[in-house]
C-alpha positions as CSV (number, residue, x, y, z in Angstrom):
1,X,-11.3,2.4,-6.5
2,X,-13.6,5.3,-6.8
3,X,-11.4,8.0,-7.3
4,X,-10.0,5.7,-10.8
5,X,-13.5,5.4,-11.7
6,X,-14.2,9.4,-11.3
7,X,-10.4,10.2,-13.2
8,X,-11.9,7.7,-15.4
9,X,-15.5,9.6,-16.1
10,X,-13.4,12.7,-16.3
11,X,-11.6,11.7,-18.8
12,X,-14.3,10.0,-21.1
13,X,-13.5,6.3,-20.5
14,X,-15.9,3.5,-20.0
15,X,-15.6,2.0,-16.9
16,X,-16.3,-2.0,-16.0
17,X,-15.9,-3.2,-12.5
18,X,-15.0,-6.7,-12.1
19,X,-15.0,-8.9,-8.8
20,X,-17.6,-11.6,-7.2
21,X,-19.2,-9.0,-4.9
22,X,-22.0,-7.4,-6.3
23,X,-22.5,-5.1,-3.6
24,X,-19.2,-3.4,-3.8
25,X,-19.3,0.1,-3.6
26,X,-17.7,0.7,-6.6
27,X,-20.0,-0.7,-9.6
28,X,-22.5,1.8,-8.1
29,X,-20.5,4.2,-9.5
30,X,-18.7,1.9,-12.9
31,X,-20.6,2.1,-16.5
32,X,-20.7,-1.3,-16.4
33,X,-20.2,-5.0,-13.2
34,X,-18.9,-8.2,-14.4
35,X,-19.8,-11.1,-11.4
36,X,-15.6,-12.5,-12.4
37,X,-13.5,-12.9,-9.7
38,X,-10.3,-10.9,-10.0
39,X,-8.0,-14.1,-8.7
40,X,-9.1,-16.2,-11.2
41,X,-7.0,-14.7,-14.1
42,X,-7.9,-17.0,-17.0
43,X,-11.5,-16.1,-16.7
44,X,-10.8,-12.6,-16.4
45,X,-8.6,-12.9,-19.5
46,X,-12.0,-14.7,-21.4
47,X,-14.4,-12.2,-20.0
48,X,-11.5,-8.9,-21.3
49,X,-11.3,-10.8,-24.6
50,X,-15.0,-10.8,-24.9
51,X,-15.6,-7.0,-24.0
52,X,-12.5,-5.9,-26.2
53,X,-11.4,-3.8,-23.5
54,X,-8.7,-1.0,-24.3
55,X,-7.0,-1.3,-20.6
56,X,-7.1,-3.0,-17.5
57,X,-5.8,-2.1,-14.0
58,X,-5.9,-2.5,-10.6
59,X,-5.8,0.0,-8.1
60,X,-5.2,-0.4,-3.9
61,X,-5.6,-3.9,-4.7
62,X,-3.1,-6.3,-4.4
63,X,-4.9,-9.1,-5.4
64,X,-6.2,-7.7,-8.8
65,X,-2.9,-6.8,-10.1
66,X,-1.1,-10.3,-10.9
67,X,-4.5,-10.6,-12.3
68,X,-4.3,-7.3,-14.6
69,X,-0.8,-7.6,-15.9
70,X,-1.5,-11.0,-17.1
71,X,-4.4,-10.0,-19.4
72,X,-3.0,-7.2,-20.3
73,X,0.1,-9.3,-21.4
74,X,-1.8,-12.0,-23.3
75,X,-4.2,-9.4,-24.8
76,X,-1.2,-6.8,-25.8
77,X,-3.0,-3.8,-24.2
78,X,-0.9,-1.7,-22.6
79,X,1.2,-3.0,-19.6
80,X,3.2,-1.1,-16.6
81,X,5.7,-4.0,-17.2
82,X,6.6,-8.1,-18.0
83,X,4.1,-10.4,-16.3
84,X,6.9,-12.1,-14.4
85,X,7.9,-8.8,-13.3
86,X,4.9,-8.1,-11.9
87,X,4.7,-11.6,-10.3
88,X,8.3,-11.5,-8.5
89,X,7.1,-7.5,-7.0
90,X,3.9,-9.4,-5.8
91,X,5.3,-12.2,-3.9
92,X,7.7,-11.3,-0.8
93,X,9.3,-14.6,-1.0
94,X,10.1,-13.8,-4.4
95,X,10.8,-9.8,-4.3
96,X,13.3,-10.9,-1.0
97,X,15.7,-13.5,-3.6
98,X,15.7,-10.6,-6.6
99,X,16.8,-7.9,-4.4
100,X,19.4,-10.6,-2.5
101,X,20.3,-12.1,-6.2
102,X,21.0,-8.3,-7.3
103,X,22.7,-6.5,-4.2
104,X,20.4,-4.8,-3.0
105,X,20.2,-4.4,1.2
106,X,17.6,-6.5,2.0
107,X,16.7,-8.6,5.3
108,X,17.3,-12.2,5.6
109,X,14.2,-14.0,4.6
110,X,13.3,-17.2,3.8
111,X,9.2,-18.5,2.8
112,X,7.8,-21.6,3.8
113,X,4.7,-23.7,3.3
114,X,5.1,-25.6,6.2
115,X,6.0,-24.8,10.4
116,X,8.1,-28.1,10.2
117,X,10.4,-26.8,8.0
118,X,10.4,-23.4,9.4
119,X,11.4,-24.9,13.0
120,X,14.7,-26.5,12.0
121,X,15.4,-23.6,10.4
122,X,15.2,-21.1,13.4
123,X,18.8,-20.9,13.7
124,X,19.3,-19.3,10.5
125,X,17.6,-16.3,11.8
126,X,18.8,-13.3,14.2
127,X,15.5,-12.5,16.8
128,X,13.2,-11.1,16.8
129,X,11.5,-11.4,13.4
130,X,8.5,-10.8,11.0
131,X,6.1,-13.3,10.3
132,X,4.1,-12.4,6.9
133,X,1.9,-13.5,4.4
134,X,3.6,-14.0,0.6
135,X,0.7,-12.7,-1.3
136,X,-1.1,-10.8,1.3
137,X,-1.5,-6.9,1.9
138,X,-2.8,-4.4,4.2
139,X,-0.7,-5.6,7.1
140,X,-2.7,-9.0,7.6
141,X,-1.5,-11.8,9.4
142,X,1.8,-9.7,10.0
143,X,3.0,-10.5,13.1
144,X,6.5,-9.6,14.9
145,X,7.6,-12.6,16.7
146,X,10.8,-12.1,19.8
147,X,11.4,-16.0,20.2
148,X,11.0,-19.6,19.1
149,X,8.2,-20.4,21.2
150,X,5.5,-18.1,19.4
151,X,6.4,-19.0,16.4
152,X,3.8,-21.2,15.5
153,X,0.7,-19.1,16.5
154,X,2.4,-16.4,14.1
155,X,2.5,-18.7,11.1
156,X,-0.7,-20.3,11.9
157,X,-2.0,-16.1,11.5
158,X,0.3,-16.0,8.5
159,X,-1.3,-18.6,6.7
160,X,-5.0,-17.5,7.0
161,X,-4.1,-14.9,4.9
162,X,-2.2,-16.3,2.2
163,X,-4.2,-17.5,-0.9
164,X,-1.1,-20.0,-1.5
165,X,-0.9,-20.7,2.4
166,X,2.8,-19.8,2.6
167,X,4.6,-17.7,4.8
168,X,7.7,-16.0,5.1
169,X,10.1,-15.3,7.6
170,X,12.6,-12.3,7.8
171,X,15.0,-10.4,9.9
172,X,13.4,-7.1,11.5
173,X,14.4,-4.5,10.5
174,X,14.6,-1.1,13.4
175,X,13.7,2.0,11.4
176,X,15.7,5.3,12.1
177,X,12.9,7.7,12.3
178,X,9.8,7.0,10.6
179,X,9.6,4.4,7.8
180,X,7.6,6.1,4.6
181,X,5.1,4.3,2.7
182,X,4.0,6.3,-0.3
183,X,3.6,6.6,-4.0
184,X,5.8,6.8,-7.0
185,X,5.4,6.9,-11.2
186,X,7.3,5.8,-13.6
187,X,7.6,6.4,-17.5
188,X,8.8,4.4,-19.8
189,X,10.8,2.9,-17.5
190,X,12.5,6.0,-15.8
191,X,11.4,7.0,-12.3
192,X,9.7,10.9,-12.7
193,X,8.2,11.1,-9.4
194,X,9.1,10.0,-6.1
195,X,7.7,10.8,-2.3
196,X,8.7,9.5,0.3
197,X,6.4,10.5,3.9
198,X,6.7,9.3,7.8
199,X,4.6,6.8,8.6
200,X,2.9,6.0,11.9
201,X,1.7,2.9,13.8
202,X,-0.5,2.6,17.1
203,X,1.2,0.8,19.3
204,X,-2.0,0.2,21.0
205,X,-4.1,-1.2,18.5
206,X,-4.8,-4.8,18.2
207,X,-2.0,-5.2,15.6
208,X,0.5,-2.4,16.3
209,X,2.4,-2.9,12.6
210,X,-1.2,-1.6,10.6
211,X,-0.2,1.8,9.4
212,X,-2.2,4.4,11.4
213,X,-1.3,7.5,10.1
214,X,1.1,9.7,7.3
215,X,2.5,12.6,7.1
216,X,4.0,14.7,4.4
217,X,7.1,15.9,3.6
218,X,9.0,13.3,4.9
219,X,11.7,13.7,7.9
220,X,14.1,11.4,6.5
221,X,17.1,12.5,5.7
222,X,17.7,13.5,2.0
223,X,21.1,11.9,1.6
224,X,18.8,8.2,2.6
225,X,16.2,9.9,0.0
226,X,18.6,9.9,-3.1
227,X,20.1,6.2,-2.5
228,X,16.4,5.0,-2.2
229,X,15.8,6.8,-5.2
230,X,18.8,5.7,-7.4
231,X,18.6,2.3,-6.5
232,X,14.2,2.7,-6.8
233,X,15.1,3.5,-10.5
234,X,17.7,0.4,-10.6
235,X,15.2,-2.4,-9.5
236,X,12.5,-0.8,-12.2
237,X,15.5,-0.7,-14.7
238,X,16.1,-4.5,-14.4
239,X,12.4,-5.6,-13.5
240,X,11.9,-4.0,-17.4
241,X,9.3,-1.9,-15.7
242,X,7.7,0.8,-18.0
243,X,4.8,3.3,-16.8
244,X,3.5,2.7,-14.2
245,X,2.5,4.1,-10.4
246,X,4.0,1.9,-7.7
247,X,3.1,1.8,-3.9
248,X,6.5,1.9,-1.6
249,X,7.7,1.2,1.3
250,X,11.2,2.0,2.6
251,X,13.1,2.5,5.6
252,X,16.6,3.4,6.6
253,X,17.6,0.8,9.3
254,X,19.7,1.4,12.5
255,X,22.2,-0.3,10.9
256,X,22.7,2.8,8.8
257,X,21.5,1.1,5.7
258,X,18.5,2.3,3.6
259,X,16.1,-0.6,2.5
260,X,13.4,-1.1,-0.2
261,X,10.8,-3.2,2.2
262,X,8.0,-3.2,-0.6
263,X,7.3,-2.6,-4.1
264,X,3.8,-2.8,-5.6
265,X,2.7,-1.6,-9.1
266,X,-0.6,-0.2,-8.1
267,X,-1.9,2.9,-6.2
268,X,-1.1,2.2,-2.5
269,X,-4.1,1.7,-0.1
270,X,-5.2,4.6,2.4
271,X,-5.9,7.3,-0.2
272,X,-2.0,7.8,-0.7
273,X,-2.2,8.9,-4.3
274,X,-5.0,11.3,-3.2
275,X,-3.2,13.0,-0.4
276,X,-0.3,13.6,-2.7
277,X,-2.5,15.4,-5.4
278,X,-4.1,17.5,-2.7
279,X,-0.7,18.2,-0.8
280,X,2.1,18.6,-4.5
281,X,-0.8,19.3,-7.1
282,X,0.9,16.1,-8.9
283,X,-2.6,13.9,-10.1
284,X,-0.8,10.3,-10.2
285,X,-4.2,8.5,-10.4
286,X,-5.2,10.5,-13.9
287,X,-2.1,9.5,-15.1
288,X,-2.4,5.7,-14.3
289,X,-5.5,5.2,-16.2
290,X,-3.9,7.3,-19.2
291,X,-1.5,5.1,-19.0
292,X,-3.8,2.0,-19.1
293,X,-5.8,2.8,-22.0
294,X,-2.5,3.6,-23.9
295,X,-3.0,7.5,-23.9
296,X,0.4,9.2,-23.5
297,X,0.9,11.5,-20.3
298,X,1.8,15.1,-21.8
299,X,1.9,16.9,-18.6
300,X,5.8,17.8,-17.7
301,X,6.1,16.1,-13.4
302,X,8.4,17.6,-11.3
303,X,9.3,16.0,-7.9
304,X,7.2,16.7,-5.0
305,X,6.7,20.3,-4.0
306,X,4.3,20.4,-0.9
307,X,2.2,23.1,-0.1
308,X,2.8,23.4,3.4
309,X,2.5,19.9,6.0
310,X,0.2,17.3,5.5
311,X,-1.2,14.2,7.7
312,X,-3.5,11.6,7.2
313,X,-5.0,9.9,10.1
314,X,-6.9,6.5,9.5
315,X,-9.8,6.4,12.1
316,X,-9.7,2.8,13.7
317,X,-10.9,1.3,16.9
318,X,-9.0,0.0,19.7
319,X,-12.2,-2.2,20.7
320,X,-15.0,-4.3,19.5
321,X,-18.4,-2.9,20.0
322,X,-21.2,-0.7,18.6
323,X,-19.7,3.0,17.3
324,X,-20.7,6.5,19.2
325,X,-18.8,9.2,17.7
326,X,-15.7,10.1,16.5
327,X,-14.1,12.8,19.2
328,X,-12.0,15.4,17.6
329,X,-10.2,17.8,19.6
330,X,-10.8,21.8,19.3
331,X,-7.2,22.0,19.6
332,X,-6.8,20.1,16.3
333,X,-10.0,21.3,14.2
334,X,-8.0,24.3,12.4
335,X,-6.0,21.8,11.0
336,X,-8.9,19.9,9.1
337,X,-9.1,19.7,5.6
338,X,-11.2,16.9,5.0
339,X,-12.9,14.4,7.1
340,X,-14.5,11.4,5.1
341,X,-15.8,9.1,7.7
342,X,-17.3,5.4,6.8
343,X,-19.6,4.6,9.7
344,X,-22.6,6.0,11.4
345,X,-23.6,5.7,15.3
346,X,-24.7,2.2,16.0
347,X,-22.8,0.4,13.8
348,X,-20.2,-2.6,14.7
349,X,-16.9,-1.7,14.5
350,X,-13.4,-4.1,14.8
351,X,-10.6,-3.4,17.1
352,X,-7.7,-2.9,14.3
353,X,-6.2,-5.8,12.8
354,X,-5.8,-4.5,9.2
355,X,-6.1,-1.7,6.5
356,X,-10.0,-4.1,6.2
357,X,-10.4,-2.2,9.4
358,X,-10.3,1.3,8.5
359,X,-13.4,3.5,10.0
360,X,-12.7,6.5,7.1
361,X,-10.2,9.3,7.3
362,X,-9.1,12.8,8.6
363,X,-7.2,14.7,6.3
364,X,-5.3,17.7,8.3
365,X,-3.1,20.8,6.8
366,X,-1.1,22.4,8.5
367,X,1.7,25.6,7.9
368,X,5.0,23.7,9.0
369,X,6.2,20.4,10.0
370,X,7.0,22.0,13.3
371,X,3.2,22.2,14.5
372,X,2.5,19.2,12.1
373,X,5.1,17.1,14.5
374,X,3.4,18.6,17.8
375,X,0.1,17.6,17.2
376,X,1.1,14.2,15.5
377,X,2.9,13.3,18.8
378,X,-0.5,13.8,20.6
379,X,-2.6,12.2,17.9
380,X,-4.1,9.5,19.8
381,X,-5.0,12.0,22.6
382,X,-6.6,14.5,20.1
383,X,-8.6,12.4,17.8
384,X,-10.8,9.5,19.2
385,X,-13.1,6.6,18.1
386,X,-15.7,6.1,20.8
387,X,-17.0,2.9,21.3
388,X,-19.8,1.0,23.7
């Protein structure tokens, strides 16, 4: 959230942080805090009425966003699209039927509230599959699960992390390549600008489907690129989406089929909107909170034009215990742009379950995707979290 609140600054706009953590980095750096939880909508709509607010948002936060579209929505402040839009991209159970119910490829899913039901069900479902959270983000409680038997510990996982305690089971889908999670912007409803990047898990950590790392440009191929894009602009043309930046995940599957996994109209998590203004120049973040107080966004966007590679790594820990030092290789310290790290020696760190886990980030540059691709290979090898 701090980069919103500096874009915000920057651009003369009072800022007000809302949530029920008052020690949250963020309204160090807001105008204004407001002790509201962002879940609880009606009283953030009572406490927005009261300020007179010009905009609300939410930014890498999934849990805001239902949140900000419906105050926005009852208030008539600007909006990146209907309510119930917003509600059917925030729910995977729901976002799985619209993009069944209007041809899109899509796995087989189903969501359940209770292992019962899900149990004498298994039949429906080719193994192995995903196990998920409905309303959750940041890869928590995702588990992939090869057989019947485990099921139950998966959706026991599931569950902890679901505000609605329901779960959802789907199909896994094999990638081609690297999946890309990235962000996008639309205005007025048309889709301007759209990246797509590889993105990398450690099969090592605790939970091996947490993103780990990203690299820009993509590798996918661009044939896969235009039929995500086309049918990216078709499910924000019926969604009556309008401005907005979205966080997206695609893949193109081994079955030869490209596939929107996830759609989220916010700024994705892990500093994506950052890395794509330091890598294409393109400043999505600015243009989000234009966008929020109803300003109109003048600047002419072109599609992505990198300068060079780029790769973020998100520093994590493989163990529990008490942090040493991060160990960077010479062999990759050319290739630093920015390292931004969260934790100082002696504090407890988490063996990776989640984006919750993150330890900061190292931002690299590099000349080509060809040494980009070398050193990303050796990644784990070359940069370390060192634990006691």
């Amino acid at each position: 959230m701090l980069p919103v609140i500096q874009a915000a600054k920057n651009l003369c706009i009072y800022t007000i942080t809302c949530d029920y953590l008052p020690n949250n980095i963020a309204h160090k750096y807001s105008d204004e805090y407001q002790n509201v939880s962002i879940i609880e909508k009606e009283k953030v709509l009572s406490l927005a009425d009261d300020l007179h607010i010009d905009g609300i948002m939410s930014f890498a936060c999934d849990p805001g966003v239902e949140t900000a579209a419906y105050v926005a929505e009852q208030l008539g402040l600007p909006n990146v699209g209907p309510y119930k839009s917003v509600s059917i991209l925030q729910n995977k159970a729901l976002f799985r039927k619209f993009l069944a119910d209007n041809n899109f490829n899509v796995p087989k899913a189903r969501s359940y509230s209770d292992l019962n039901d899900a149990l004498s069900e298994a039949d429906f479902f080719q193994w192995p599959v995903m196990i998920k959270p409905v309303d959750s983000a940041g890869s928590k409680g995702v588990t992939k699960v090869y057989d019947i038997y485990h099921l139950a510990s998966a959706v026991e996982d599931a569950i902890k992390f679901s505000k609605t305690r329901q779960f959802i089971i789907e199909e896994y889908i094999e990638a081609i390549g690297c999946p890309s999670d990235t962000d996008a912007l639309s205005i007025d409803g048309n889709l301007v600008y759209i990246s797509f990047n590889d993105q990398y898990f450690d099969a090592s950590a605790k939970n091996p489907f947490t993103p780990a790392a990203f690299s820009w440009p993509t590798t996918m191929l661009s044939s896969t690129q235009r039929e995500l894009r086309d049918e990216l602009q078709r499910l924000i043309a019926l969604l009556g989406m309008r401005t907005a930046i979205y966080n997206i995940e695609t893949r193109q599957g081994s079955d030869g089929k490209a596939y929107i996994m996830e759609v989220s109209p916010r700024g994705g998590g892990n500093r994506l909107a950052e890395m794509l203004r330091y890598s294409t120049g393109v400043d999505l973040i600015k243009y989000a909170v234009l966008d929020a107080v109803g300003e109109s966004i003048a600047d002419e966007i072109d599609e992505p034009k990198y300068d060079g590679s780029w790769a973020e790594v998100i520093l994590h820990s493989k163990l529990n215990g008490k942090f040493q030092e991060l160990s960077i290789s010479s062999e990759i310290k050319p290739f630093i742009f920015e390292e931004d790290l969260w934790i100082k020696k002696g504090d407890v760190v988490q063996e990776f379950t989640g984006a919750n886990e993150s330890l900061g980030t190292l931002i690299l540059h590099f000349p080509n995707n060809i040494i980009l691709k070398d050193k990303m290979e050796q990644i784990n090898d070359l940069i370390q979290i060192i634990v006691e």
